[in-house]
Residue, then its C-alpha position, 0 to 999 in steps of 0.5 A: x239401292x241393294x236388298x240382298x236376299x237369298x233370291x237376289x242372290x240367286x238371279x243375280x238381281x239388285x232388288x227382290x222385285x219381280x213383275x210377273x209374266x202376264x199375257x199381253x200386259x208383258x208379252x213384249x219387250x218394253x215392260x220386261x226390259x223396263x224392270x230389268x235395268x231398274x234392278x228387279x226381274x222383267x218377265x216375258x210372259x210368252x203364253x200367247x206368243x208366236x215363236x217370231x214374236x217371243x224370239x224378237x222380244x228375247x233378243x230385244x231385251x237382251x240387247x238392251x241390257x246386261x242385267x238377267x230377265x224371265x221367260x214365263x211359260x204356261x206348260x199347257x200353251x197350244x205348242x208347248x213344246x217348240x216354245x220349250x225348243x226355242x228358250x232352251x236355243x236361246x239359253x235364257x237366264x230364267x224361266x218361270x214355268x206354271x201349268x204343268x210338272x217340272x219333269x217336262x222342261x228342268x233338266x234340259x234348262x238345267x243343262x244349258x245354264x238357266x235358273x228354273x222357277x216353278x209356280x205353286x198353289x199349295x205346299x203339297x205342289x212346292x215339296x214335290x217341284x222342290x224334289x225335283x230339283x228346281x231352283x226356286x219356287x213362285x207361291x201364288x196366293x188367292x188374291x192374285x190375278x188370272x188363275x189363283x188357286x183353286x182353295x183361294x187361300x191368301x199369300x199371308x198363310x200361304x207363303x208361311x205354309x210353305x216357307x215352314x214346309x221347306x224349311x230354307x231349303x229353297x228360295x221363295x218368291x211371294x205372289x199375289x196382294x202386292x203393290x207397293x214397299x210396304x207388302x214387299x217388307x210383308x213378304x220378306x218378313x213371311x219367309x220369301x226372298x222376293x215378291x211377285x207384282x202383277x197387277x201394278x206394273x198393269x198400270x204403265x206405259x210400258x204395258x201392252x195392253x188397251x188403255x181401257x184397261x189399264x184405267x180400269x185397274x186404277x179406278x178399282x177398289x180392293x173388293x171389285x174383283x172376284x174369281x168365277x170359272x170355278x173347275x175349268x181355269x178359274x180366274x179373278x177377274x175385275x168385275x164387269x158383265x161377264x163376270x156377273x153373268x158367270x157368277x149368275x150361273x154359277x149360284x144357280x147351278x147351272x148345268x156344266x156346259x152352259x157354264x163352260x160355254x159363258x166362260x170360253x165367250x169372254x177372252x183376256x184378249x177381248x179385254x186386253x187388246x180389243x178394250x172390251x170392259x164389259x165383255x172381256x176378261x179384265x183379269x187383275x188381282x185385288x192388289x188393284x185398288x192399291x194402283x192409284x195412279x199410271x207411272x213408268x215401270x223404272x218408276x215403280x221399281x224405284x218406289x217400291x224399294x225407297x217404301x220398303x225401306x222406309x217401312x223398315x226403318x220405321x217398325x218398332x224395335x223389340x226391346x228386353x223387358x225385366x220379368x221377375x223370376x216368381x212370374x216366370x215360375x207362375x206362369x211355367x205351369x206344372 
């Protein structure tokens, strides 16, 4: 199956799929690759990489298939800068940066031939990456996992902000709230050329992350997330103790550095590699309690199309109605 749009056209992908670059769950070779031969863009999320590390799983993708893949890159990574030395040397067909300005990466990438992504939380950010020259924009909504914005504004509005404050100007990539055909119809239909999914493809074999916490993304409702962290690196997280021991904090008004120093005791890694569910951070998006079920990524891949398709075909059609001219004319005003 082919859904072209703007953004397929773009990355040179077969379907507007795109599995997020999420630490841990896609810093590896596995679930990139994955998605990639099923015609959507696998992202290698290189945030908490060694150089080693992010260069094997680089060559690792890109000797098992032909078809374009991502390199996520958080601008405010610990090394930041050698990171950006490496995927510029091994000239990677995508990257998708967040945390930081375009200025500090475009026209190297630009130079070398790769397509630049940059994440967004708000229309003032989009127009200004827009100006700067990057090839396509990542919208993240408030009900996305691990940092979504700050305003906590939803995809629905968000990415219709943007798409009328860009007017076409550049390829949009909705992110947050999505796991199935049915949101990525939503997507399309908002203004954006693909959909970014997170939290579903947590939920596979291929992910890297504990067992503990990919049952706990399957086990979870749609309102058993919240965002806590609120002024240094809020995130949205599933939740558990430490979630409802910053919440505690925060209603209260505690003084800043208590705050600070509950939030810094809890890590992604403690919930993702350790599967600590209680004291980790279970970062995950309200998408979650659409995730039902563990499944290969290739499968979901090919899921999501096949119920973007049905959803299609089955929206009713509009069809013109005779009004009489003397309605049109009462209804016309002065």
């Amino acid at each position: 199956m082919r859904i072209a749009t703007d953004v397929t056209r773009l990355l040179g992908i077969e379907l507007p799929i795109l599995q997020a670059g999420m630490s841990w769950a896609s810093s590896n070779a596995a679930l990139p690759l994955a998605v990639s031969r099923a015609g959507g863009l696998g992202v290698i999320a290189a945030g908490p990489m060694y150089l080693d590390a992010l260069e094997e799983a680089i060559d690792t993708v890109r000797a098992g298939t032909d078809r374009p893949f991502a390199v996520n890159m958080p601008l405010y990574r610990k090394g930041a800068d050698e990171v950006l030395d490496l995927l510029e040397a091994k000239r990677i067909p995508i990257i998708v940066a967040s945390q930081g300005g375009p200025q500090k990466y475009l026209d190297r990438f630009k130079a070398v031939g790769t397509i630049c992504l940059h994440v967004v939380a708000s229309e003032s950010h989009a127009l200004k990456a827009a100006e700067k020259g990057v090839d396509g924009l990542v919208v993240v909504g408030g009900e996305a996992g691990g940092h979504p914005p700050a305003e906590l504004v939803s995809t629905l509005v968000l990415i219709r902000a943007v798409a009328r404050a860009t007017a076409g100007r550049i390829p949009l990539i909705a992110s947050g709230g999505f796991a199935d055909g049915q949101g990525l119809a939503a997507a399309l239909a908002l203004g954006a050329g693909a959909a970014n999914f997170g939290t579903r493809f947590i939920a596979t074999p291929e992910a890297g992350v504990s067992e503990a916490y990919k049952q706990a993304v399957i086990r979870a409702g749609v309102a058993d997330t919240r965002t806590v962290g609120r002024g240094f690196g809020m995130i949205r997280t599933l939740t558990n103790d430490f979630a409802e021991e910053m919440a505690a904090l925060e209603r209260a008004a505690a003084p800043e550095e208590e705050r600070r120093t509950a939030f810094a005791a809890s890590t992604l890694k403690m919930a993702a590699l350790d599967g600590d569910m209680r004291r980790g951070k279970v970062e995950a998006g309200q998408s979650a309690g659409l995730v039902t079920r563990m499944m290969p990524a290739a499968e979901i891949v090919a899921e999501i199309a096949m119920e973007y398709a049905a959803c299609v075909q089955s929206l009713p059609q509009a069809e013109p109605v005779d009004v009489p001219q003397e309605a049109l004319r009462a209804n016309a005003g002065p």
